[in-house]
Every structure is written in C-alpha cells, then in structure tokens.
C-alpha positions in Angstrom: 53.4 90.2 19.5 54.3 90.8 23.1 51.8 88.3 24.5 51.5 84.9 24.2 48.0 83.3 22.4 45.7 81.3 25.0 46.0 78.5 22.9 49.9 78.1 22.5 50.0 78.9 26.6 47.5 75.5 27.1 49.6 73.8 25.1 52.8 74.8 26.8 51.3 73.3 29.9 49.9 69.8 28.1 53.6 69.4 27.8 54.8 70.5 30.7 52.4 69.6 33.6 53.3 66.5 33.2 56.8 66.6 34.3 56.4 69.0 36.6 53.7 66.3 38.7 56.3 63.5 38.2 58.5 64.7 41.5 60.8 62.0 42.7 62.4 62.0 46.4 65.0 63.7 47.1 68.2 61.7 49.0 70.9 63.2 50.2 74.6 62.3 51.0 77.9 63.1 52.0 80.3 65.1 50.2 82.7 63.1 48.8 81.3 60.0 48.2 79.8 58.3 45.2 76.3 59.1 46.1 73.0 58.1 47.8 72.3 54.2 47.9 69.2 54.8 46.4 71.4 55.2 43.0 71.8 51.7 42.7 68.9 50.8 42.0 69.6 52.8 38.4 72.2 49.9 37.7 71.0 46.7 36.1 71.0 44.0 38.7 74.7 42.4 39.8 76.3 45.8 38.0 78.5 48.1 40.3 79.2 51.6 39.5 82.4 52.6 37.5 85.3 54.4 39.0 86.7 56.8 36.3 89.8 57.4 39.0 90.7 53.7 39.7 
C-alpha cells in the first residue's frame, strides 16, 4: 500500500511525458505593463486586448 504498482507509475508518465516535452519559450517583460508582444499572437487577428481598468 505504500508503493506505487509499475504499471499505474507507466501510466502516470503516458500521460504526463507528454506535456512535460511540449516546453514553450519563455518571454519576459516589464513590470507593469500588459505583457510580452508575443501575447498577441493569442488574439484572433485585428482583436486588441481588453482593459478591465479603462
């Protein structure tokens, strides 16, 4: 009971090995602003980021 099975441990890591090799680039940016430029290429094309605030 205190050990995991082999089998349920290789299938923990079907699942997960997968996301773990799917590593995406780091950008970084300054405090304060709305974030990396990168992020706008999330947005459908033409679309601007919201402004809660304004």
């Amino acid at each position: 009971m205190l050990f995991a099975r082999q089998d349920s441990v290789e299938a923990a890591w079907r699942v997960v090995d997968p996301v773990l090799g799917d590593a995406v680039p780091v950008h970084g940016y300054q405090r304060g602003t709305w974030g990396p430029k990168e992020g706008d290429s999330l947005l459908p094309h033409g679309d601007d980021w919201h402004d809660p605030v304004a």
